[in-house]
N, C-alpha and C positions, 0 to 999 in steps of 0.2 A: 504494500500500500504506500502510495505515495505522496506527500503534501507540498503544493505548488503555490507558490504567488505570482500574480502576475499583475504589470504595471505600465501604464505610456510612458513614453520618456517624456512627459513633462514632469516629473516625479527626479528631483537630483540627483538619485542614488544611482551610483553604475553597477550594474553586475558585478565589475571585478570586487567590488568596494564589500558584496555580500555573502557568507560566511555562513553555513551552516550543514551538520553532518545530514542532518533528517529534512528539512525543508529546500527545497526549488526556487531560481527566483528568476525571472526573466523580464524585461522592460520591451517592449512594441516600438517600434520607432515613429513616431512622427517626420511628414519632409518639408521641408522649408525651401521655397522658390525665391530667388532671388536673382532677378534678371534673368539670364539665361541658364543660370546656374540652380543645381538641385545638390541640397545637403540632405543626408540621412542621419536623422538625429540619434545616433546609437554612441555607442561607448568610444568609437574610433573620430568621433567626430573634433575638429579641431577649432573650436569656439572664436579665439584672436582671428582665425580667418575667415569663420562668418561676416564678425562683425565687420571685420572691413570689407568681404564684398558690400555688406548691408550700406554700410559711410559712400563704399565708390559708387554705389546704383541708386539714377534719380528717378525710379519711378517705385512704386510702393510694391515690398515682398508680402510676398503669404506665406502660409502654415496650412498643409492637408493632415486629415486624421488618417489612423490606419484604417487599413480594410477590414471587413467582418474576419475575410480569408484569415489575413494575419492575427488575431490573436485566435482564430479556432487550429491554428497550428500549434499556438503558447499551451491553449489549452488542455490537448489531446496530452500531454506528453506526462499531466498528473491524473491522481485518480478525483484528491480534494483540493479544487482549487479555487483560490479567493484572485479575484483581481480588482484592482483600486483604477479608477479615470479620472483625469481631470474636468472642473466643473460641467455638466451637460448643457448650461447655460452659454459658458464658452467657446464648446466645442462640437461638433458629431461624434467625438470620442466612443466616448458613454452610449451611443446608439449602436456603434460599430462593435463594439465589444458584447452586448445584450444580442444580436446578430450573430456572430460568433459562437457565445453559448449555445444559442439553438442549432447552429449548423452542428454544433458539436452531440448534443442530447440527442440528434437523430439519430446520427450511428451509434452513437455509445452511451442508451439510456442510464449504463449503471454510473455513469460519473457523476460526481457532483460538483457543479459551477457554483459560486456566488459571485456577483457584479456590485461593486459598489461604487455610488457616484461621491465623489472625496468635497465634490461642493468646492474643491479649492486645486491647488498645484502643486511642486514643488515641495515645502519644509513640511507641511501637514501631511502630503502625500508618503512621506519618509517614516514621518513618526507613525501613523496606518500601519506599514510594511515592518518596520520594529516589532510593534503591537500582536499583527498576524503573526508574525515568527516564533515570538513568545509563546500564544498560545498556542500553535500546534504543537510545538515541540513538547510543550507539557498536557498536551491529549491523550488519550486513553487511545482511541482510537478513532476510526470513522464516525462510529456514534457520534460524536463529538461534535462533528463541523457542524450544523445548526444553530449548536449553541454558541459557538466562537464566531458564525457570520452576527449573531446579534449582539453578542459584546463590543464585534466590531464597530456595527450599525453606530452602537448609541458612544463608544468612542468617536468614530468621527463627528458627534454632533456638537460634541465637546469643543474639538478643536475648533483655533481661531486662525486666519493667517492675516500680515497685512506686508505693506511695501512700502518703499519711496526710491522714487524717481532724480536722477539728475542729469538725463538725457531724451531727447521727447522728439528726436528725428524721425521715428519709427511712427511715434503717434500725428505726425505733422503728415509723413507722407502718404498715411493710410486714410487722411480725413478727420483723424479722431480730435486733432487740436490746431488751433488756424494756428499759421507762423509767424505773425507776432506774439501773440499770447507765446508762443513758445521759446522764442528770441528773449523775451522781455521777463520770463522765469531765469532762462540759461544763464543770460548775461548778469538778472540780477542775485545769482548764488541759491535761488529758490527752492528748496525740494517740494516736490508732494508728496505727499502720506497720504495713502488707500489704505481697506481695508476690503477685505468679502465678506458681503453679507449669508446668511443663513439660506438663502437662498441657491448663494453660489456666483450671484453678479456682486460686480466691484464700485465699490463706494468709496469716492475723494472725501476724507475725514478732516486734512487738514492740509495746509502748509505752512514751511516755518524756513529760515533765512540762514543758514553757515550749519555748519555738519553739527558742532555742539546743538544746539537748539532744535534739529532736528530728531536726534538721537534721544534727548529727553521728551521731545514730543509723542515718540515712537511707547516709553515705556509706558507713559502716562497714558496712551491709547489703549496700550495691553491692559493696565490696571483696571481702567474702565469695559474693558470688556467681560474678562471673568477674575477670578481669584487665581494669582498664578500662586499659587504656594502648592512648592513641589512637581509643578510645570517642567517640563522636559520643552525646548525650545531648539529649532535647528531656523540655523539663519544661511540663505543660501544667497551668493555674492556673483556680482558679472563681472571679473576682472576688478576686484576691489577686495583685497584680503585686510589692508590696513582699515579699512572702513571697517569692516567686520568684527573685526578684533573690536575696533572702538566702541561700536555696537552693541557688543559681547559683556565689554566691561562694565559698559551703562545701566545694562540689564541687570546683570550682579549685585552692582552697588543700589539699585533700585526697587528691586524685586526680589520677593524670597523663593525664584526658582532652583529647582533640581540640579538642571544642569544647559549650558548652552553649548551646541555644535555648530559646527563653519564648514560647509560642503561648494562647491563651487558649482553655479550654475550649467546645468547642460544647454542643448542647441534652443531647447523652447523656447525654455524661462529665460535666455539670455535677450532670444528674439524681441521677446517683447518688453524685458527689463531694460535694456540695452546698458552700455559699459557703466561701472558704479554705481548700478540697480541694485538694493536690497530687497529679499523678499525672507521673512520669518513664519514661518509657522510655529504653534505651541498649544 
C-alpha cells in the first residue's frame, strides 16, 4: 500500500527538497508563456532566467494549468492519494486535477483520491504537504485516509497567506495596474501588502513606505488575522533572501510563532511575485 501527495508547482516545495521513507510526493508543473518562449515550471527550472525573459518581453506572459492527463499520471502511481491546488478562484488548476481523479477512479475504482483546493499558493501550500506527511506516516492504514483528508480539510481553513509587492511590471503589462499608479509606487519605495481571502481571491490590505515599515505592517496583519501562537510560518522569497531573513526576524521579535522557514520561490509564485516578492503562508 502506498501513500502519495501530490501538488502544482505553485506550491514552493521541490521534490528534491522532500524526504520520506513511507510517503510519495510529486508536484505537476504549470507552463509559463513568455513571448515566444515556454518555461516548464518543475524542479529544473531556472527562475533568474525567467525573470529576465519576463523584464526583456513587452507584451504580457501567461500561466497554463496542467492537464487533467497530467496529474491522473501523479495519481495512478499511489494507492492513497491526497493532492493540494492552488486557489480554484485563481486558477483551472483545481478543475484539472478533480478531472484527473475521475479519469483515474474509472480504471482503478479501488484507489483513493482526495483533491483539495488550498484557497491559497505557495507557503500554505507547503505547510498542507508537511501536514499530509505527518499524518500518513502515522496511519494505521488505509482505513485511515478519510479521516486524514478531513483533518486536512479543516487544516487548510486554518491557514492564512498574505504578500507584498515591490515590482508591479507583470501586473502593468497584464492590465491589472495602469502604469502610472505603478511608476509612482516603484519610484516612491511603496510596497503593497495582500492578503487571500477565505474564499481564495486576493485582497490589497494595505500599503506602507521603506522595507522597515512594511515588515511591521506585514506582522500586524498576521496578528489581526488569527492567533499565531505556535504558528509554523514558511515565507517564500523571489530573488530576495536578505528580505527574508528580515522578515523572518520581525516575525520573531513580534509574534509568538513556532517557527519560521525561507524557501525560495518557484516559476509561478515568482511569475507573479516578481523579483523581491514576498509571499508567507502560516
Amino acid at each position: 500500500m502506498t501513500w502519495n501527495i501530490v501538488s502544482d508547482s505553485s506550491c514552493d516545495l521541490r521534490m528534491s527538497a522532500f524526504e520520506s521513507d513511507l510517503v510519495g510526493f510529486e508536484t505537476v508543473p504549470l507552463r509559463l508563456q513568455v513571448g515566444a518562449r515556454e518555461f516548464l515550471d518543475n524542479d529544473d527550472l531556472v527562475v533568474p532566467d525567467l525573470l529576465d525573459a519576463m523584464a526583456a518581453e513587452k507584451s504580457a506572459s501567461s500561466s497554463a494549468c496542467p492537464s487533467p492527463a497530467a496529474f491522473a499520471r501523479a495519481f495512478e502511481s499511489g494507492d492513497c492519494t491526497v493532492c493540494f491546488t492552488i486557489s480554484a478562484n485563481l486558477s483551472g488548476t483545481y478543475n484539472a486535477a478533480v478531472m484527473g481523479r475521475e479519469m483515474v477512479l474509472e480504471e482503478h475504482p479501488e484507489k483513493k483520491i482526495c483533491v483539495i483546493d488550498s484557497k491559497s499558493t505557495a507557503g500554505a501550500m507547503v505547510l498542507l504537504i508537511r501536514k499530509a506527511k505527518a499524518l500518513m506516516e502515522a496511519a494505521a492504514g488505509p482505513e485511515d485516509f478519510e479521516s486524514i483528508c478531513d483533518q486536512l480539510r479543516l487544516y487548510q481553513a486554518a491557514l492564512r497567506t498574505c504578500f507584498t509587492l515591490e515590482n508591479f511590471d507583470n501586473l502593468i503589462k497584464n492590465g491589472r495596474m495602469r502604469p502610472l499608479v505603478g511608476t509612482l509606487l516603484h519610484s516612491l519605495g511603496i510596497h503593497v501588502i495582500a492578503d487571500a481571502t477565505p474564499q481564495g481571491t486576493i485582497h490589497v490590505a494595505d500599503k506602507a513606505r521603506g522595507e522597515a515599515k512594511t515588515y511591521k505592517a506585514i506582522t500586524a496583519l498576521m496578528r489581526q488575522s488569527k492567533d499565531c501562537t505556535g504558528a509554523e510560518v514558511v515565507i517564500s522569497h523571489c530573488e530576495n533572501l536578505a528580505g527574508a531573513l528580515k522578515l523572518k526576524q520581525q516575525i520573531l521579535e513580534d509574534l509568538p510563532v513556532h517557527s519560521v522557514d525561507i524557501l525560495p520561490c518557484r516559476g509561478l509564485t515568482s511569475f507573479y511575485a516578481m523579483e523581491k516578492g514576498l509571499i508567507l503562508g502560516y
